[in-house]
Backbone as JSON Lines, residues from 0, in Angstrom:
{"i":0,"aa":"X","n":[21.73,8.47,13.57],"ca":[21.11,8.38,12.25],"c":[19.76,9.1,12.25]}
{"i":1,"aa":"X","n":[19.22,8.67,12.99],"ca":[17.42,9.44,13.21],"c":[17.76,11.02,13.45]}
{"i":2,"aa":"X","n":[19.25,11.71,14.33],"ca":[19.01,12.9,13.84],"c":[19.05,13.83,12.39]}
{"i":3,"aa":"X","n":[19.88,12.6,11.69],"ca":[20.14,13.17,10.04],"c":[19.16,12.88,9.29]}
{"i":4,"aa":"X","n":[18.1,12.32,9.66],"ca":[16.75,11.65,8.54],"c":[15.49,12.46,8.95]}
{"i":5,"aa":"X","n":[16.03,13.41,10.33],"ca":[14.96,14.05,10.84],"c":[15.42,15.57,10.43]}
{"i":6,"aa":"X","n":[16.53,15.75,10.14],"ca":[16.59,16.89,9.65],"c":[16.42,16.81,8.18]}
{"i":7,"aa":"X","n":[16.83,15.98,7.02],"ca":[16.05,15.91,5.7],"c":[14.35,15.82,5.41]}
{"i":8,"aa":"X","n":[14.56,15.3,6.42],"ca":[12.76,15.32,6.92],"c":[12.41,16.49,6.77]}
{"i":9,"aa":"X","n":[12.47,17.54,7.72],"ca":[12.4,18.77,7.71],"c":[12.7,19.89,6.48]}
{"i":10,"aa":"X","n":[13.88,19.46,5.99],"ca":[14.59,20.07,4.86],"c":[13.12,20.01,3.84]}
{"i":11,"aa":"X","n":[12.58,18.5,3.5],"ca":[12.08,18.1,2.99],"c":[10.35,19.08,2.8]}
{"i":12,"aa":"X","n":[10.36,18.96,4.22],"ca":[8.65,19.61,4.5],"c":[8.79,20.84,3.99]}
{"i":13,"aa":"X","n":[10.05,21.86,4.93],"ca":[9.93,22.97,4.38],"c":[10.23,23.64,2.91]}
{"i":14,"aa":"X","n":[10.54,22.63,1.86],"ca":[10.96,22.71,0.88],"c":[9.36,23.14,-0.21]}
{"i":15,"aa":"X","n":[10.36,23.84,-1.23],"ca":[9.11,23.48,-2.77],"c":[8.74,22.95,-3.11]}
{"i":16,"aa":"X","n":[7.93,22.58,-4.1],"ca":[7.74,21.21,-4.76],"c":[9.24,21.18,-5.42]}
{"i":17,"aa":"X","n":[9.61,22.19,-6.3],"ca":[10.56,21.62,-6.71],"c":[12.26,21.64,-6.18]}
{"i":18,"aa":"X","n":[12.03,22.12,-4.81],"ca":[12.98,21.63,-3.99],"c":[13.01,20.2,-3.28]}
{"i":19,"aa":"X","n":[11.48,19.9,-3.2],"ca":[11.03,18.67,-2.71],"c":[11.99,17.36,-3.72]}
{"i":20,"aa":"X","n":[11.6,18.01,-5.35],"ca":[12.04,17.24,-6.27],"c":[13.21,17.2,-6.57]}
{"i":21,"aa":"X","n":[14.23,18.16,-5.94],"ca":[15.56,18.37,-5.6],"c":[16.26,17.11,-4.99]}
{"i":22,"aa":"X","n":[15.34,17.39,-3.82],"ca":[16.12,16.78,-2.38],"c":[16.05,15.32,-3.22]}
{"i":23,"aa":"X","n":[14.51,14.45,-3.38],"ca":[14.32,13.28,-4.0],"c":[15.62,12.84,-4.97]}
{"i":24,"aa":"X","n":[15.99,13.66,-6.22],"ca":[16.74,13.13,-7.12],"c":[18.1,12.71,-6.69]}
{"i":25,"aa":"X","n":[18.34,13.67,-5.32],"ca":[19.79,13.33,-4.68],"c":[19.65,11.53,-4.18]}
{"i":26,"aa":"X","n":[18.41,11.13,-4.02],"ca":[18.48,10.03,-3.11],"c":[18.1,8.56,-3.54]}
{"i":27,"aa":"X","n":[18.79,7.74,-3.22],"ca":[18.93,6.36,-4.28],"c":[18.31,5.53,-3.05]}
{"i":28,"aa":"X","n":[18.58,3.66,-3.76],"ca":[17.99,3.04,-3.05],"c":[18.71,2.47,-1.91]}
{"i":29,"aa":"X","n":[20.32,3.76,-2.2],"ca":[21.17,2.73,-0.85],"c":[20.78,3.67,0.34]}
{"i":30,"aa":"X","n":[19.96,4.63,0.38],"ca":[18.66,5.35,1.47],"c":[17.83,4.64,1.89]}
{"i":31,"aa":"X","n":[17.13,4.26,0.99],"ca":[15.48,3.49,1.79],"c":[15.83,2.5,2.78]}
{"i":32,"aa":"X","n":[16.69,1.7,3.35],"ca":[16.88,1.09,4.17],"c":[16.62,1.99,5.65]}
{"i":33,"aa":"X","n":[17.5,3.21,5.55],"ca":[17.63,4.14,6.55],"c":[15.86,5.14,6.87]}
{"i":34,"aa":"X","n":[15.42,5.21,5.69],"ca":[14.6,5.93,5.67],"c":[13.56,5.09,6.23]}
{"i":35,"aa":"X","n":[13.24,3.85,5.77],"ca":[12.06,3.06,6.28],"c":[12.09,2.71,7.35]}
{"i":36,"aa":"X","n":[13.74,2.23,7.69],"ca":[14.0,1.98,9.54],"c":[12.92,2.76,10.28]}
{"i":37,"aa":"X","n":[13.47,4.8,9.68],"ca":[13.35,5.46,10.52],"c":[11.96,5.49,10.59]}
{"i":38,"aa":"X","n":[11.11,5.4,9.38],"ca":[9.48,5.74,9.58],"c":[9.05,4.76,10.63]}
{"i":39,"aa":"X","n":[9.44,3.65,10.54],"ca":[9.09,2.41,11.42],"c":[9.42,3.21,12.54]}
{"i":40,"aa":"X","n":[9.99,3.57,13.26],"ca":[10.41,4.07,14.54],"c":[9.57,5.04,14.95]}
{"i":41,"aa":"X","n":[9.29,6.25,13.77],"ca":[8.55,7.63,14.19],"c":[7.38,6.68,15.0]}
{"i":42,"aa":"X","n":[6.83,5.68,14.01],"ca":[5.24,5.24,14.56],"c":[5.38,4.87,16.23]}
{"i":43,"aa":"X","n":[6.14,3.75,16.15],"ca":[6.4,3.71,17.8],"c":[6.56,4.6,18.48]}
{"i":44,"aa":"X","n":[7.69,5.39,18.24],"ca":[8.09,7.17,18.85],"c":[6.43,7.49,19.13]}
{"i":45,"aa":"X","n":[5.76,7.81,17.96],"ca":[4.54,8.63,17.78],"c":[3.54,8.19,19.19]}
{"i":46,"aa":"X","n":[3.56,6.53,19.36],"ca":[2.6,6.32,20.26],"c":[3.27,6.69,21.62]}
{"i":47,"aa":"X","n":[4.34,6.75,21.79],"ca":[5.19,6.36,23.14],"c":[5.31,7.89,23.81]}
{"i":48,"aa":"X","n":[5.57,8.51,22.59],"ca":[5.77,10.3,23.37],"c":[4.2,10.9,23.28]}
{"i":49,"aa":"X","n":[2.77,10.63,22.53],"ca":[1.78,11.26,22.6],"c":[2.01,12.1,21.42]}
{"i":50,"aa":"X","n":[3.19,11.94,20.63],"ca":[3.25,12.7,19.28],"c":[2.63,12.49,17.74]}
{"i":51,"aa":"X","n":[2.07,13.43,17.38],"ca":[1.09,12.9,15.95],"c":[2.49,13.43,14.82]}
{"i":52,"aa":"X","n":[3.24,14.79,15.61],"ca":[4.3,14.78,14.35],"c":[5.19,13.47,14.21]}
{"i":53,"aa":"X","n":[5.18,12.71,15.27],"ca":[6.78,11.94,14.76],"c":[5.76,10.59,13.9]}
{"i":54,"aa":"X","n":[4.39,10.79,13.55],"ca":[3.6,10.03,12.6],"c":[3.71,10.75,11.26]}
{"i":55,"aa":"X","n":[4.36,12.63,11.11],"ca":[4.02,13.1,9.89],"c":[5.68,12.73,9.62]}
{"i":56,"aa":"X","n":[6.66,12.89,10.62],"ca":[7.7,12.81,9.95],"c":[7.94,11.21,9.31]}
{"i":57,"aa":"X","n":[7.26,10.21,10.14],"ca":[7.53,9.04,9.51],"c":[7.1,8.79,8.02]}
{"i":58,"aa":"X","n":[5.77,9.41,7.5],"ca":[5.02,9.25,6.67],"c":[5.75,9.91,5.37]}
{"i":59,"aa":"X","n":[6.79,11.18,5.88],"ca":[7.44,12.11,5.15],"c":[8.73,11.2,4.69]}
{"i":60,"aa":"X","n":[9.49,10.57,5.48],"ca":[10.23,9.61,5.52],"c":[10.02,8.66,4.24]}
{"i":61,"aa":"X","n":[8.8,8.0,4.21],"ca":[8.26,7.66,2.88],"c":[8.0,8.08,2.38]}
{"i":62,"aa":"X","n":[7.95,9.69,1.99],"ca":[7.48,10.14,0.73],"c":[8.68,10.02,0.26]}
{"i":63,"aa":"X","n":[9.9,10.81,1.02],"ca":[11.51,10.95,0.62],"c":[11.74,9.38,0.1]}
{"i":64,"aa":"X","n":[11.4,8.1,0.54],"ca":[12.03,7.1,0.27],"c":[11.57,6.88,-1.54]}
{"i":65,"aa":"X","n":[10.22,7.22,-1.56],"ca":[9.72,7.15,-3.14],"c":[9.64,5.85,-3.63]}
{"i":66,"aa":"X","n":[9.16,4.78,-2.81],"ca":[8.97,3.59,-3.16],"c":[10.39,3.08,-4.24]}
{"i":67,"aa":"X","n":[12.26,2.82,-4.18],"ca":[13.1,2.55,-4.23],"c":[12.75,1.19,-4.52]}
{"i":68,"aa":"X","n":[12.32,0.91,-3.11],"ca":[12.41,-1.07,-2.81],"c":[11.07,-1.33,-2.75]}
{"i":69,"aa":"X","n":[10.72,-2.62,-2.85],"ca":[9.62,-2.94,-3.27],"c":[8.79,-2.17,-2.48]}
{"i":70,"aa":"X","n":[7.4,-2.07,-2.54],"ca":[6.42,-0.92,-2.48],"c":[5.77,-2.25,-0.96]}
{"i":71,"aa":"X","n":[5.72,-3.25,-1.32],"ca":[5.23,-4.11,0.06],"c":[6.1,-3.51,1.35]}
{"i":72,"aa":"X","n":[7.33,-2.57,1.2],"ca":[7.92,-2.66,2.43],"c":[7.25,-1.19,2.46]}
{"i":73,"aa":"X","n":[7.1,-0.9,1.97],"ca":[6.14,0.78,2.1],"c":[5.24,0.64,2.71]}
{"i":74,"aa":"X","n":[4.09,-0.19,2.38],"ca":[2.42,-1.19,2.88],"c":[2.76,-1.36,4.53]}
{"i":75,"aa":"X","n":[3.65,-1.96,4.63],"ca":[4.41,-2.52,6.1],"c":[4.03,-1.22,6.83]}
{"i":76,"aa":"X","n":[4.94,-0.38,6.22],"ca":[5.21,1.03,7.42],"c":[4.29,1.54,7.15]}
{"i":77,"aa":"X","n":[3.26,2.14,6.25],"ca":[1.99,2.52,6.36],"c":[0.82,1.86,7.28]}
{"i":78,"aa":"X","n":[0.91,0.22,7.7],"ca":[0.23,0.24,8.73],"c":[0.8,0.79,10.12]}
{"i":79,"aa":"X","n":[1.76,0.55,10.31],"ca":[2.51,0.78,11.48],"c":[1.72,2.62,11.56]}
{"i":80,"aa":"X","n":[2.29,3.19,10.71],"ca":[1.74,4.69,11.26],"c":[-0.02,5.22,11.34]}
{"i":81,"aa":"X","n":[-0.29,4.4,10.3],"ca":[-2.04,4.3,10.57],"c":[-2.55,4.16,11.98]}
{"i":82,"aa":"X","n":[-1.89,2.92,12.14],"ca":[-2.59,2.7,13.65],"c":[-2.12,3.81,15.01]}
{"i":83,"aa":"X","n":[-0.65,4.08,14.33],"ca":[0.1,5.2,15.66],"c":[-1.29,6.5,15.63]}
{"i":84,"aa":"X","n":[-1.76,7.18,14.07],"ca":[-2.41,8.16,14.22],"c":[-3.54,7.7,14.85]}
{"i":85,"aa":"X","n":[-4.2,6.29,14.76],"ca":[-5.44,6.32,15.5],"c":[-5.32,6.01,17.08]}
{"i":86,"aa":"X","n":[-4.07,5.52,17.19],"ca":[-4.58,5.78,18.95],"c":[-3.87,6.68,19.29]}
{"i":87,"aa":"X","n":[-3.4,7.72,18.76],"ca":[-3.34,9.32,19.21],"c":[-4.77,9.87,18.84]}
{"i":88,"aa":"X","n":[-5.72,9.27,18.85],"ca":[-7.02,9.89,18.37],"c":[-7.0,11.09,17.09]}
{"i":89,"aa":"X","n":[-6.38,10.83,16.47],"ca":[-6.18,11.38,15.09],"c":[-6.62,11.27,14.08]}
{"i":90,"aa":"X","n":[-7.09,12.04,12.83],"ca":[-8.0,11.33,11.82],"c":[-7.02,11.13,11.17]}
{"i":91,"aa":"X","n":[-6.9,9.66,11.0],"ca":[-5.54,8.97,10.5],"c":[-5.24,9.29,8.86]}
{"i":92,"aa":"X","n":[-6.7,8.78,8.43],"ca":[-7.37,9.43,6.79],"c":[-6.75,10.74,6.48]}
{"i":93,"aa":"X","n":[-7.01,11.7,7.02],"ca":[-6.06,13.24,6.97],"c":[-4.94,13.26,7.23]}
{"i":94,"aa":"X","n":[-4.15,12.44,8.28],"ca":[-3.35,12.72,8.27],"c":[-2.54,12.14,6.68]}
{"i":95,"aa":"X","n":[-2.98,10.83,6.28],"ca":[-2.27,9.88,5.52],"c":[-2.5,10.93,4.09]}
{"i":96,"aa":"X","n":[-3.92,11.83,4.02],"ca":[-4.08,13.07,2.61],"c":[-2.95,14.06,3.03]}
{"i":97,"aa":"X","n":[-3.02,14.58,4.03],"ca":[-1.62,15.59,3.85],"c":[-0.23,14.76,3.25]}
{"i":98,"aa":"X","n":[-0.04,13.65,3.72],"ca":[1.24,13.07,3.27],"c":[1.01,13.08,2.1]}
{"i":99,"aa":"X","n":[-0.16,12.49,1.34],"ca":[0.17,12.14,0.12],"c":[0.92,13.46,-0.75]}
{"i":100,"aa":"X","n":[0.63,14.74,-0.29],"ca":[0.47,16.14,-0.8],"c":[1.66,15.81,-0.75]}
{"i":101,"aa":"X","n":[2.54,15.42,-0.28],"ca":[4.65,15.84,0.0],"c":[5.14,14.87,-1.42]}
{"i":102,"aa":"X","n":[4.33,13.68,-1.3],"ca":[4.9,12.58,-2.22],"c":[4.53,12.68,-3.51]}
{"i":103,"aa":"X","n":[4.61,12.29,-4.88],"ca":[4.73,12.01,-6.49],"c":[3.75,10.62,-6.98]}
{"i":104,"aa":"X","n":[2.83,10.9,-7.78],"ca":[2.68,9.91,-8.49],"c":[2.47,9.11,-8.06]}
{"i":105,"aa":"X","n":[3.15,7.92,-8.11],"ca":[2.8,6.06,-7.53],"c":[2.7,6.47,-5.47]}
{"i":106,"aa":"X","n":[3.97,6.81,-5.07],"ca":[3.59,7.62,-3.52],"c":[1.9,7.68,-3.31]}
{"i":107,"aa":"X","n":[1.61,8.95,-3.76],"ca":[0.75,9.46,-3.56],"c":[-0.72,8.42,-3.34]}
{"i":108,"aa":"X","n":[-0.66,7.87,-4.21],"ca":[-1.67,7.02,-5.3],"c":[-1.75,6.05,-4.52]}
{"i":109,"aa":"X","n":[-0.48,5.13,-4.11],"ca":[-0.61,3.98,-2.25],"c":[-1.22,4.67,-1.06]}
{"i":110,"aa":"X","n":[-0.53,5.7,-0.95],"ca":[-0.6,6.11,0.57],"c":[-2.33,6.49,0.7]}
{"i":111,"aa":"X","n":[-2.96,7.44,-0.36],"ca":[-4.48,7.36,-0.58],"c":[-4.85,6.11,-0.65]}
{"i":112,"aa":"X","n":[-4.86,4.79,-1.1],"ca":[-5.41,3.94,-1.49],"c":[-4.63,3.13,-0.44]}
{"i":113,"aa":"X","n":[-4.35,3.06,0.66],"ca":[-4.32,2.35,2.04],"c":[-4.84,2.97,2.74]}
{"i":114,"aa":"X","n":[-5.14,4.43,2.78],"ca":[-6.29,5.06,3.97],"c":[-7.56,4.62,3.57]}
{"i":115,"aa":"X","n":[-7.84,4.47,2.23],"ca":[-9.34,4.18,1.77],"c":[-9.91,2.1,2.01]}
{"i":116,"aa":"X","n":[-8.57,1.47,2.48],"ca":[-8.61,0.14,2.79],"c":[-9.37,-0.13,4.04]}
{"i":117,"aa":"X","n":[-10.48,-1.19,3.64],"ca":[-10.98,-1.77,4.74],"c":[-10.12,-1.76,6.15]}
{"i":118,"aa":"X","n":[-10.82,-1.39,7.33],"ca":[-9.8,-1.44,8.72],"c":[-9.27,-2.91,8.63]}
{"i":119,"aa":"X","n":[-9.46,-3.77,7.98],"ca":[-8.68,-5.3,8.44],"c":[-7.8,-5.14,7.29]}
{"i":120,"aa":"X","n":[-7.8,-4.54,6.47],"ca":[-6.72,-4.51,5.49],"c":[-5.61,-3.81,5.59]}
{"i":121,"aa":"X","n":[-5.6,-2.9,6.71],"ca":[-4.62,-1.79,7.03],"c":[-4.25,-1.97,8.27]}
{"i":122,"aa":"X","n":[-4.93,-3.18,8.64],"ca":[-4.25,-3.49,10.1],"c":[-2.66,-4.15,10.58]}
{"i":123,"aa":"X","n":[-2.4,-3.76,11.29],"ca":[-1.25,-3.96,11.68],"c":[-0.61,-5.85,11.9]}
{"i":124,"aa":"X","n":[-1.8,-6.38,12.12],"ca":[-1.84,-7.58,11.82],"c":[-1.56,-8.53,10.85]}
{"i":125,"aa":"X","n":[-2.77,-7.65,9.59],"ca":[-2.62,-8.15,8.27],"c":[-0.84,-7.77,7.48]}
{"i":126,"aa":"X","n":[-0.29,-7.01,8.03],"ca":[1.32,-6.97,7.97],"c":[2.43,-7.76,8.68]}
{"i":127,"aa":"X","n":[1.57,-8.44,9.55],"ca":[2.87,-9.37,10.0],"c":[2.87,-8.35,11.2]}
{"i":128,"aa":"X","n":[2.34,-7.38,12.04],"ca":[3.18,-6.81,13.49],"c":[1.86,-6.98,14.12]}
{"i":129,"aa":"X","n":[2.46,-6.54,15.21],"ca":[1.76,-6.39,16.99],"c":[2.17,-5.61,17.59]}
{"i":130,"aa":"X","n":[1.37,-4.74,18.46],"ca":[1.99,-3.55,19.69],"c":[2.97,-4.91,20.76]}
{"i":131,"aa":"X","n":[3.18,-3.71,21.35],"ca":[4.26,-4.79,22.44],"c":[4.68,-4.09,23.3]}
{"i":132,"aa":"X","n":[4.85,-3.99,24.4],"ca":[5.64,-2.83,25.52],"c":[7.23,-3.67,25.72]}
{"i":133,"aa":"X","n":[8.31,-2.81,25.12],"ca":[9.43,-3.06,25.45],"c":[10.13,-2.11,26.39]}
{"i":134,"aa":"X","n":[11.39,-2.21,26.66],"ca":[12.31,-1.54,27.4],"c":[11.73,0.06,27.3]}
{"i":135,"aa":"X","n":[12.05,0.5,26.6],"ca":[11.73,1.8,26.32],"c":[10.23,2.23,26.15]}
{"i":136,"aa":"X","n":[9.0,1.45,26.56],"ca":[8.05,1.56,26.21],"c":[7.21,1.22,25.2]}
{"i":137,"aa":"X","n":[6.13,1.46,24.71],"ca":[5.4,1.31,23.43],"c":[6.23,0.97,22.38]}
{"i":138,"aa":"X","n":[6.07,-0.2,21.27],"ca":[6.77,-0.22,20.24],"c":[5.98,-1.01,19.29]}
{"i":139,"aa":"X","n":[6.18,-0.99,18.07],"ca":[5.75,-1.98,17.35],"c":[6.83,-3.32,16.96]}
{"i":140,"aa":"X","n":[6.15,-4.38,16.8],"ca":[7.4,-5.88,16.65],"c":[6.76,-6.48,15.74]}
{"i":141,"aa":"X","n":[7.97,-6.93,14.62],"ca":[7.34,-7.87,13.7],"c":[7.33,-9.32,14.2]}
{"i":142,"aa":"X","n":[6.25,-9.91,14.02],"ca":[6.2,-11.26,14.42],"c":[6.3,-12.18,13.6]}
């Protein structure tokens, strides 16, 4: 599955705006399940391999999802990747303004207005998770 959400991913980046707005109209809410899985994963991925892209593809992941299902499960995975860009020493803030650039409207308008959130408000905590070292390394777990 993560290789087909990573290639729309892609499809996605390298696209127009109004190919961007293409790809979007193809995609309903029986997606966002798959799509949010996958952002949830990039973040872990992101800390575990030293990668800041598998933080843009997650973030891209949510632009494609377009807030479908409630927008709290969006909030969720936006901390998860916040924190992946800051302990890749990343300016998490930039990274979270380029995303907004991929996403529309209400997108856009969260993803800015959770980088601009107090650090205890965007913490990974205040969402219900915790880092954790599992089998495979670095991950995030909801508790």
């Amino acid at each position: 599955m993560d290789i087909l959400v990573s290639e729309l991913v892609r499809a996605f980046t390298d696209a127009s705006p109004a190919g961007r707005a293409e790809i979007q109209a193809g995609l309903n809410e029986r997606h966002s399940p798959a799509l949010l899985a996958f952002s949830e994963r990039m973040a872990s991925v992101g800390v575990r391999r030293r990668d800041a892209g598998s933080v843009a593809s997650g973030l891209t992941a949510l632009a494609l999802e377009g807030l479908r299902q409630d927008p709290r499960e969006t909030l969720m995975r936006l901390s998860l990747l916040y924190d992946s860009a800051e302990r890749l020493g990343a300016d998490a803030a930039a990274v979270f303004r380029e995303a907004a650039a991929l996403g529309r409207g209400e997108f856009a308008d969260l993803i800015l207005g959770f980088a601009a959130r107090a650090p205890q408000d965007r913490a990974i905590s205040a969402m219900g998770y915790r880092a954790a070292e599992g089998p495979e390394g670095f991950r995030y777990e909801f508790v």
